[in-house]
KENU-109111 format. One line per 10 residues: their letters; for each residue x, y, z of C-alpha. Coordinates in steps of 0.5 Angstrom, whole numbers. Example, Ala and Ser with C-alpha at 12.3 -4.5 7.8 and 13.67 -1.06 7.14 Angstrom:
<recs>
as> 25 -9 16; 27 -2 14 $
</recs>
This chain:
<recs>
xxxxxxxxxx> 0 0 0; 1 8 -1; 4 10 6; 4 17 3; -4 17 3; -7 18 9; -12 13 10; -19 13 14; -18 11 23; -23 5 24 $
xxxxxxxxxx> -24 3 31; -25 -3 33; -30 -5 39; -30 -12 41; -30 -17 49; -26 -23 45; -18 -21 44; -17 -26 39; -23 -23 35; -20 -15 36 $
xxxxxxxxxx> -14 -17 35; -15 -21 29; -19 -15 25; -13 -10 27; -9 -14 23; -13 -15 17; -15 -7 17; -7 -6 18; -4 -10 12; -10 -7 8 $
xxxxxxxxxx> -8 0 9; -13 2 15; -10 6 21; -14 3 27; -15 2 35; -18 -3 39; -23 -2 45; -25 -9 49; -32 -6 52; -38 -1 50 $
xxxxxxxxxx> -35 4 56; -27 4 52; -31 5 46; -34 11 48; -28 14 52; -24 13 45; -30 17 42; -29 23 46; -22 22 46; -21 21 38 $
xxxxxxxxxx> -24 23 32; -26 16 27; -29 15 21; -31 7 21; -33 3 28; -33 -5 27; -38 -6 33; -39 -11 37; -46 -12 40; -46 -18 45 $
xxxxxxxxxx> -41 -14 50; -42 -14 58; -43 -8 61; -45 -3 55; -47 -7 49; -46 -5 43; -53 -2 43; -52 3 48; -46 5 44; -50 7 38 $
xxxxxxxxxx> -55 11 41; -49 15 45; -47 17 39; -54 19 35; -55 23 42; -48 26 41; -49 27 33; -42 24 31; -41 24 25; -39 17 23 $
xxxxxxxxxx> -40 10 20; -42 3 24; -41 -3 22; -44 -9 26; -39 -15 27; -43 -19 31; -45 -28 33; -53 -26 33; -55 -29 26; -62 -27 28 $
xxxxxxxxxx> -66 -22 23; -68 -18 28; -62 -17 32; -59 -13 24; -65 -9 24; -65 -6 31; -58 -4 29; -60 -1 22; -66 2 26; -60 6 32 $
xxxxxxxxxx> -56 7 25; -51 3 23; -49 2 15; -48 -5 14; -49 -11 19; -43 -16 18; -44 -23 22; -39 -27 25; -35 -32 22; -34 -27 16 $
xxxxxxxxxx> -28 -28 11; -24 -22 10; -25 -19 4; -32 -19 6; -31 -16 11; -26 -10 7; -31 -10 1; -36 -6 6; -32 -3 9; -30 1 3 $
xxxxxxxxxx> -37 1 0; -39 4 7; -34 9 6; -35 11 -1; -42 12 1; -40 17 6; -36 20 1; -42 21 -3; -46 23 2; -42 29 4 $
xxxxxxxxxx> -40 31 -3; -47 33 -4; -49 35 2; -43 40 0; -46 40 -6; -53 42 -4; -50 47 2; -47 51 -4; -53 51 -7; -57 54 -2 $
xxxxxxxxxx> -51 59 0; -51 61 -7; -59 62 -7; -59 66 0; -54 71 -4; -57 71 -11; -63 73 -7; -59 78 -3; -56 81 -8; -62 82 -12 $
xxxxxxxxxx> -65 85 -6; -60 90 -5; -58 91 -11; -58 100 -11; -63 98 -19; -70 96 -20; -70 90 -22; -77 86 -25; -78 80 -30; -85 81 -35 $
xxxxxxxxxx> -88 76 -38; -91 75 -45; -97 79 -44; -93 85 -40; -95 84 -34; -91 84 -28; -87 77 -24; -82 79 -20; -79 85 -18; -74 85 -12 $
xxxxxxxxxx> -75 90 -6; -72 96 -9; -79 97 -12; -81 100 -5; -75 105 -4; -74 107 -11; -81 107 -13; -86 108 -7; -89 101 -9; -90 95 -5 $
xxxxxxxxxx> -88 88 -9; -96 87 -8; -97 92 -12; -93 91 -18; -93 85 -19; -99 82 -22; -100 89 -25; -98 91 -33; -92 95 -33; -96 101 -37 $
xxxxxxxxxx> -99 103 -31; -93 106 -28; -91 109 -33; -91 117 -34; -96 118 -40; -92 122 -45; -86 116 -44; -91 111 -45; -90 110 -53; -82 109 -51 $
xxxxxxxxxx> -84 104 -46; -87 99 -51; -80 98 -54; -75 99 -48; -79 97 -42; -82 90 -46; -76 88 -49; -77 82 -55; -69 83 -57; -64 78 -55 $
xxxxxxxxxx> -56 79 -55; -53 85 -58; -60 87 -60; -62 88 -54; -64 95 -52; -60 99 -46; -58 105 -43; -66 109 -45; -69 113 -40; -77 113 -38 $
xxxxxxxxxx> -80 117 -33; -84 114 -27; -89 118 -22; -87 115 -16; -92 111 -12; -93 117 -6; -90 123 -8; -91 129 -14; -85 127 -17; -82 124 -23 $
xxxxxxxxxx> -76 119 -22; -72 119 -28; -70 111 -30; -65 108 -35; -67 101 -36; -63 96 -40; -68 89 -41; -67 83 -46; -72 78 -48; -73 71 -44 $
xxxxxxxxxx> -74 66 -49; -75 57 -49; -71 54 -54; -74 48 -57; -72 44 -63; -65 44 -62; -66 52 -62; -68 52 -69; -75 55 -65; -76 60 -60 $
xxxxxxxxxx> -82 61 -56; -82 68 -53; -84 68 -45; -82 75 -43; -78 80 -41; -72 82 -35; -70 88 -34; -66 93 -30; -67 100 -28; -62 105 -25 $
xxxxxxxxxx> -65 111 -22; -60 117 -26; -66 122 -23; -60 127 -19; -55 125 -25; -60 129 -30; -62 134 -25; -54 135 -24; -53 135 -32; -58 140 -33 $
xxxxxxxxxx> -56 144 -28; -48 144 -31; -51 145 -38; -56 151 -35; -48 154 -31; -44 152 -38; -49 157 -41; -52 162 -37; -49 168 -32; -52 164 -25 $
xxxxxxxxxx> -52 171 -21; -58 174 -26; -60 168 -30; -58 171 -36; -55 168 -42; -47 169 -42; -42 170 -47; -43 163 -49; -49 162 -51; -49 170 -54 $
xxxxxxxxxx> -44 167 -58; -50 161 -61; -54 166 -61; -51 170 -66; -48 166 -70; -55 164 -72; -58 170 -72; -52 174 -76; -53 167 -82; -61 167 -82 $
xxxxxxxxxx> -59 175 -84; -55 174 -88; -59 168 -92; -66 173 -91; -62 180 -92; -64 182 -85; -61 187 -82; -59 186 -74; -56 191 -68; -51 189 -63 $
xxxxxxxxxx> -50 193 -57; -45 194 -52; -48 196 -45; -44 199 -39; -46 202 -32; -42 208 -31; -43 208 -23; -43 201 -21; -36 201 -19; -37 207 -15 $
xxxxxxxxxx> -43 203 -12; -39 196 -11; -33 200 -7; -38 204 -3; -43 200 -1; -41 193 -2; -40 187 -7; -47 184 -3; -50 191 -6; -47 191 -12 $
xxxxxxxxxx> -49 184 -14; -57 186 -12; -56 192 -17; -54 187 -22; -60 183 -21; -64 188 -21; -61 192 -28; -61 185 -31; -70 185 -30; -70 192 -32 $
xxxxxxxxxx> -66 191 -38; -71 186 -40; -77 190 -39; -75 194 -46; -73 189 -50; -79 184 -55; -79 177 -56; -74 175 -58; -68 179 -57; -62 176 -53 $
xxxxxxxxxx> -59 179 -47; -53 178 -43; -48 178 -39; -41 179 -41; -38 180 -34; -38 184 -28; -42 190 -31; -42 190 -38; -47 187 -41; -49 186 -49 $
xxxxxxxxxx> -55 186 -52; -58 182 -59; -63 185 -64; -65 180 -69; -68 183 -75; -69 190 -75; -72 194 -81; -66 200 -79; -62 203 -75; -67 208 -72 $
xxxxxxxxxx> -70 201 -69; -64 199 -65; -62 207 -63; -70 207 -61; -69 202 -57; -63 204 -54; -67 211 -52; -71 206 -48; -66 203 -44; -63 211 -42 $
xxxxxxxxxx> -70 213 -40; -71 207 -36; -64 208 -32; -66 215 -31; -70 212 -25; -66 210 -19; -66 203 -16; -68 202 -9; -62 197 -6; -63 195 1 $
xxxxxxxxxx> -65 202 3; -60 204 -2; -64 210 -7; -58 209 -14; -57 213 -20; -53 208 -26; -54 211 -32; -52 207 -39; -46 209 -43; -48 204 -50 $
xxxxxxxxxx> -45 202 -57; -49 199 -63; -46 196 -69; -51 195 -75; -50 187 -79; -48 188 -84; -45 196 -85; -40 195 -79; -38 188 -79; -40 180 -82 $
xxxxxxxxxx> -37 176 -77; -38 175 -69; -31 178 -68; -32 185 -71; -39 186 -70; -37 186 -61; -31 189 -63; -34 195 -66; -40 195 -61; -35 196 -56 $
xxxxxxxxxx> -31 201 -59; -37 205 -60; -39 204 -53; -32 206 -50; -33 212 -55; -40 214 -51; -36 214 -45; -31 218 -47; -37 223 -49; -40 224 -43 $
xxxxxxxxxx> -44 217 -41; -51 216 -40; -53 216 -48; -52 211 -54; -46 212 -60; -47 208 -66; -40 205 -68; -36 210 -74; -29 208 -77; -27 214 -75 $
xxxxxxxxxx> -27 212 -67; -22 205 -68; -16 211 -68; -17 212 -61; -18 205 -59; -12 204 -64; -9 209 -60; -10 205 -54; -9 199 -56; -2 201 -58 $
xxxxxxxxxx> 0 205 -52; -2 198 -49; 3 194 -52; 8 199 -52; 8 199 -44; 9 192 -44; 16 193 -48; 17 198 -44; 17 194 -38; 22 189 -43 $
xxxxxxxxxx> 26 195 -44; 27 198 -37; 24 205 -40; 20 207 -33; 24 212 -29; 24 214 -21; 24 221 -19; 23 225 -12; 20 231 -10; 22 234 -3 $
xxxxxxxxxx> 17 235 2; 19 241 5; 19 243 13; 15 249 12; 18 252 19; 25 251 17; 25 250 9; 30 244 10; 28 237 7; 23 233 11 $
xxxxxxxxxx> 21 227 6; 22 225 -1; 16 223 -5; 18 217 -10; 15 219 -16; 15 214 -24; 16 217 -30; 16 214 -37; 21 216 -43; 19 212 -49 $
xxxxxxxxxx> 24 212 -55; 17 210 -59; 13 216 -55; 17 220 -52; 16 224 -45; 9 221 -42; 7 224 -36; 3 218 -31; -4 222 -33; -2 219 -40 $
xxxxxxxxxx> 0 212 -37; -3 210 -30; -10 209 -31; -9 204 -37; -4 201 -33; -9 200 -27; -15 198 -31; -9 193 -35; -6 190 -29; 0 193 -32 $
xxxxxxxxxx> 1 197 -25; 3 191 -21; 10 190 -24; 10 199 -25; 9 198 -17; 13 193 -15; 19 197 -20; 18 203 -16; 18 200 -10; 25 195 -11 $
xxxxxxxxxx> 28 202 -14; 26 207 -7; 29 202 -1; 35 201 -6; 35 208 -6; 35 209 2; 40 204 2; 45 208 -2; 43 214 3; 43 211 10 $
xxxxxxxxxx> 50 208 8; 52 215 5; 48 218 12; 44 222 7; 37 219 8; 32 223 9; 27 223 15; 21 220 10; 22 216 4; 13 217 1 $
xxxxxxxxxx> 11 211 -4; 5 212 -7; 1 205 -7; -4 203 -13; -10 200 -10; -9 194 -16; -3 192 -12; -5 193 -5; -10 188 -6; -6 183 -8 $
xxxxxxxxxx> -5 177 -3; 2 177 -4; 3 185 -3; 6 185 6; 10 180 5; 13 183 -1; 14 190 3; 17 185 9; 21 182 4; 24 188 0 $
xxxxxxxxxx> 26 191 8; 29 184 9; 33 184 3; 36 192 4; 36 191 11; 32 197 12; 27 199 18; 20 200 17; 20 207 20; 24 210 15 $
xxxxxxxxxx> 18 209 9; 11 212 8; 6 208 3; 1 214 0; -6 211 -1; -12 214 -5; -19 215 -1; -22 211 -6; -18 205 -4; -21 205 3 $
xxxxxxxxxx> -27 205 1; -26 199 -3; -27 192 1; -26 196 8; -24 191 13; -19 188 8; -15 193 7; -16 195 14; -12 188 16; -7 190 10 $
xxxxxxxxxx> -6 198 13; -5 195 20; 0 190 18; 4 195 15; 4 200 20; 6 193 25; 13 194 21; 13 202 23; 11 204 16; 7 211 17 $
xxxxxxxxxx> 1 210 12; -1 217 8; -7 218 6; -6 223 -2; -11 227 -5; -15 229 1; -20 233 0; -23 230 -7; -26 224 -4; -31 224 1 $
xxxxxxxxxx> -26 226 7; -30 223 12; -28 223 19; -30 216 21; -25 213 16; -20 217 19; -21 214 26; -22 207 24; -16 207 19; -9 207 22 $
xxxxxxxxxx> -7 214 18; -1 219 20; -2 224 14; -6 227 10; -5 231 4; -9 237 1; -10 235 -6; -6 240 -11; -13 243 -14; -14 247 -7 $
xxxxxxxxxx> -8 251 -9; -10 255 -16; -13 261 -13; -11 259 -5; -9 265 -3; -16 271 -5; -20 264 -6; -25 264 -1; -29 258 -2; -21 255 -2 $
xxxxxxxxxx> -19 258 3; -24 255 9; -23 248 6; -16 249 7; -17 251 14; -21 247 16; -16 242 14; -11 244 17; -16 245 24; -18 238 24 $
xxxxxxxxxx> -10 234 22; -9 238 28; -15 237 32; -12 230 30; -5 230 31; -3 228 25; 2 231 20; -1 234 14; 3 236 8; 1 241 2 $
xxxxxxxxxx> 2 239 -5; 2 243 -11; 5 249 -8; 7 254 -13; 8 261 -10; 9 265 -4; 3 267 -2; 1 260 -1; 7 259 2; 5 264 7 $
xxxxxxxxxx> -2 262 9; 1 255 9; 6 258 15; 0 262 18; -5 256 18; 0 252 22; 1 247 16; 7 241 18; 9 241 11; 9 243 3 $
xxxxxxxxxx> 12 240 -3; 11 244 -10; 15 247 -16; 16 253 -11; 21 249 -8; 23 242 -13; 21 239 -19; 22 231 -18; 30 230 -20; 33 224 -21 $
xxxxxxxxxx> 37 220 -16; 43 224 -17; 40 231 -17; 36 229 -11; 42 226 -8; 46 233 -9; 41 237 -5; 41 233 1; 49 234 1; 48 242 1 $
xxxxxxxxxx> 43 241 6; 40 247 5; 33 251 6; 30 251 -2; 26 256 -4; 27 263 -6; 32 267 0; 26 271 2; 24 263 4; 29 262 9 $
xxxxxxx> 27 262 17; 31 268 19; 27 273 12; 21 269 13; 16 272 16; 14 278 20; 7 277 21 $
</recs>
């Protein structure tokens, strides 16, 4: 025998040593590992102690007989084979062992291959009966989680027969639908369906097709069975068919199918293509969609020979509004200049939003010009009446310009080109009217455009200059601080003044680099003169609101101290009033961060804004400038004059520095001194000079001015 194959353990229960001992060694030379027990109680003790696939059992024992035994181990529920070996021949003795569950009776004498013939039937057999216990374990573990995965299944899930009526479904349908399988099933699938799907439903629903032909991925809506709401489901089905003749015919027996709930995935897909076409804070189309809307309309022209207008419109307040009031404001007057500007228009017209507060509006198929300035006369009556915002009484005029398909342009390009064009030139004329669009106004945007490109060249080719103007101590006449000032000198242009470039470097964002320059130029500036001992008191930057904005822009003001090794108290940034007003508490955060380095925050063109005292206090200002266009006419001007003064009573009121700008001659100069003014700068005393004109003034150290300025001649009041 295979000493390598483990053979099943057989005990061998039986009072007569000759007869144990002879069975042991039958069962050892035929492979069998074996163990003996001379009565019923041994038997049980190695049971207990032992697992064993086969007992040759004895009946006829003193003590517990073989009968008990078997009733032992059908109480204990063992699993294992019993064969009798036993003297009795009687027919009953074998059926009460039958009966207590023994597989085979086996009577004494008994020949040896006899004996292992039932031994290995009895084994088999119980081979056989495990494998198709397993086999139906399998399969009802197989069934529970067919079931299982059936019902949880996330889809609906049904079987129809020929007629459409409903067999199966899983219990999903509850959930999903609102329906108890009692009501589905029995029930034609048409009457769950929604009536304007019906006809789809025959052909996605009621599947007849097999394989590659079958249906899948078609949507049907469904009421649900307890709400007023309409599910969206996307079935795949195939049909069931019973092959017969080999498969040569089939008879058809129904459908099975499986839905999918896509209900929220087809709210989000509308919603995405709703957002990819339309402006979602006034529900108007945006520029995408405007785009469609054009194309066709400019092609229906030009097929029919129509005429269409296109307008540019801009609000010529709104920014004013948005720094003042706030965005939250802002965006409520959007909205409601988005419905006002509705109200003008026919059926049939597309208007949009372009972005912030620019908006374009389509006229298709006009019969002339007038049509499109007539309604563009409409809209400039209808924003003559303010808009009530949260308490809030706004007046924002209209500034827009037309172009007319096809005398200014064919195409999308040009025709919202021209209309923009036209509309900066409305603006350039006074705001709140239309312009239809000339070719005469592209030399002015030309000219813009032009003066764009050459001021990123400029920025390539280091055209911008830094220049300082003193700020004088009205008391002594010496320098007090240096105001930095940029200057640009093209080889293309020649000398531009900053009115010329500035705010189209703001509106560009061209100013950020022109800051950042300026700034890296001014602290490498006070370097040279702390190094020389030549450094002025105060070194004024002036601040643009773009730049200020920036996320970055303290950390690059620290950077620039760290990399000069300057302090904070040797500088002061220039800030406009506008700027506090725009995002408030933002800036407010920056200015004090700022102001932590030891930087003096001025506040420049005091005076022309809304001079309020509340932003005084609430903003960590040290100065304030009087604007320069107090000083034409100062000295004689009444009107100029108690503003100043005022000025001067409120810095001092205050304890704030205050310095006059712009000042030109000595009568100035004199009411300056009287009013107690801290500082003055202006063509009296300096033009802005180079760093190296600059530098030689503060050599001499001198009083500026004409001699008669000097402290010892200045006045005799």
């Amino acid at each position: 025998m295979n000493a390598l194959v483990k053979q099943p353990s057989i005990l061998v229960v039986d009072d007569e040593p000759h007869l144990r001992s002879s069975l042991c060694a039958i069962l050892d030379f035929h492979g069998y590992a074996s163990m003996m027990a001379d009565c019923g109680k041994s038997a049980i003790s190695a049971l207990q102690n032992s697992n064993f696939e086969l007992i040759l059992l004895d009946l006829c024992m003193p003590g517990v007989d073989g009968h008990q035994v078997m009733e032992w181990i059908a109480e204990k529920q063992l699993d294992i084979c019993v064969i009798v070996v036993s003297g009795d021949t009687s027919i009953d003795s074998a059926i009460g062992a039958l009966r207590r569950g023994a597989s085979d009776f086996l009577r004494k004498p008994y020949e040896s291959d006899e004996m292992v013939l039932k031994i290995e039937n009895v084994l088999a057999k119980r081979r056989l009966e495990r494998e198709n216990r397993a086999i139906n374990l399998q399969l009802k573990e197989s069934e529970r989680w067919y079931r299982y995965m059936v019902n949880s299944s996330p889809d609906f899930i049904y079987t129809l027969d020929a007629d459409g009526f409903c067999t199966f479904c899983n219990d999903r349908v509850q959930s999903l639908l609102g329906y108890s399988k009692e009501e589905v099933i029995g029930k034609h699938f048409s009457s769950f369906i929604y009536a304007e799907d019906a006809e789809a439903a025959q052909y996605v629903i009621r599947e007849r097709r097999a394989g590659e032909r079958a249906i899948s991925n078609l949507e049907i809506r469904i009421p649900h069975g307890s709400e007023e709401a309409l599910l969206t489901l996307e079935f795949n089905s195939f049909g069931i068919y019973d092959e017969t003749d080999g498969g040569a015919t089939q008879r058809y027996l129904g459908t099975y199918g499986v839905a999918k709930d896509v209900t929220e995935r087809k709210k989000a897909a509308e919603l995405i293509m709703y957002q990819a076409y339309h402006d979602l804070l006034t529900g108007l189309a945006n520029r995408k969609l405007f785009k469609d809307h054009l194309e066709l309309a400019i092609a229906q022209a030009r097929r029919y020979k129509h005429t269409l207008a296109l307008m540019f419109l801009d609000l010529d307040r709104f920014k004013v509004v948005n720094d003042t009031l706030g965005h939250v404001v802002g965006d409520h007057l959007l909205i409601e200049v988005a419905a006002r500007l509705k109200n003008c228009l026919r059926e049939g017209d597309t208007l949009a939003r372009q972005g912030g507060d620019e908006f374009t509006l389509l006229l298709p198929q006009i019969d002339s010009k007038e049509s499109a300035t007539r309604t563009a006369d409409k809209i400039i009556k209808a924003f003559g009446v303010p808009f009530n915002i949260d308490g809030h009484e706004l007046y924002v005029p209209m500034s827009i310009g037309i172009a007319l398909y096809p005398e200014n342009g064919d195409n999308i390009d040009t025709l919202i080109k021209n209309a923009d064009i036209a509309m900066y030139d409305s603006k350039a004329k006074g705001r709140n009217r239309y312009q239809l669009y000339s070719a005469s106004m592209n030399v002015s945007f030309d000219a813009r455009f032009s003066l764009e490109v050459q001021m990123h060249k400029a920025l390539e080719r280091d055209e911008f200059q830094v220049v300082y103007q003193p700020q004088i101590n009205i008391i002594t006449g010496k320098i007090s601080g240096m105001e930095v000032l940029v200057r640009w000198v093209s080889p293309l242009l020649g000398y531009l003044p900053p009115l010329e470039f500035i705010p189209l470097a703001e509106e560009t964002g061209l100013i950020i680099p022109i800051s950042e320059f300026v700034l890296r130029s001014a602290f490498g500036q006070a370097k040279l003169w702390k190094q020389t001992g030549l450094l002025p008191e105060r070194i004024a930057v002036n601040i643009s609101s773009r730049h200020l904005e920036q996320d970055d822009f303290v950390d690059f003001i620290r950077q620039l101290l760290d990399e000069y090794e300057l302090i904070g108290s040797m500088f002061e940034m220039e800030i406009t009033e506008s700027m506090l007003l725009n995002d408030g508490d933002h800036i407010i955060e920056k200015l004090r961060m700022i102001s932590d380095m030891g930087i003096k925050i001025a506040l420049d063109d005091f005076g022309t804004g809304y001079s309020s005292l509340s932003y005084l206090k609430k903003f960590p200002i040290n100065t304030i400038k009087i604007d320069q266009s107090f000083m034409p006419g100062f000295a004689g001007d009444a009107n100029n004059e108690s503003i100043i003064t005022a000025i001067c009573t409120m810095a001092q009121g205050m304890n704030l520095n205050l310095i006059a700008e712009g000042v030109e001659d000595v009568d100035q100069y004199r009411l300056l001194h009287a009013l107690q003014c801290n500082e003055a700068q202006g063509f009296l005393f300096s033009k802005p000079l180079s760093s190296h004109d600059i530098t030689e003034l503060l050599v001499k150290d001198a009083p500026l001015g004409p001699q008669y300025l000097r402290p010892q001649h200045c006045f005799n009041l």
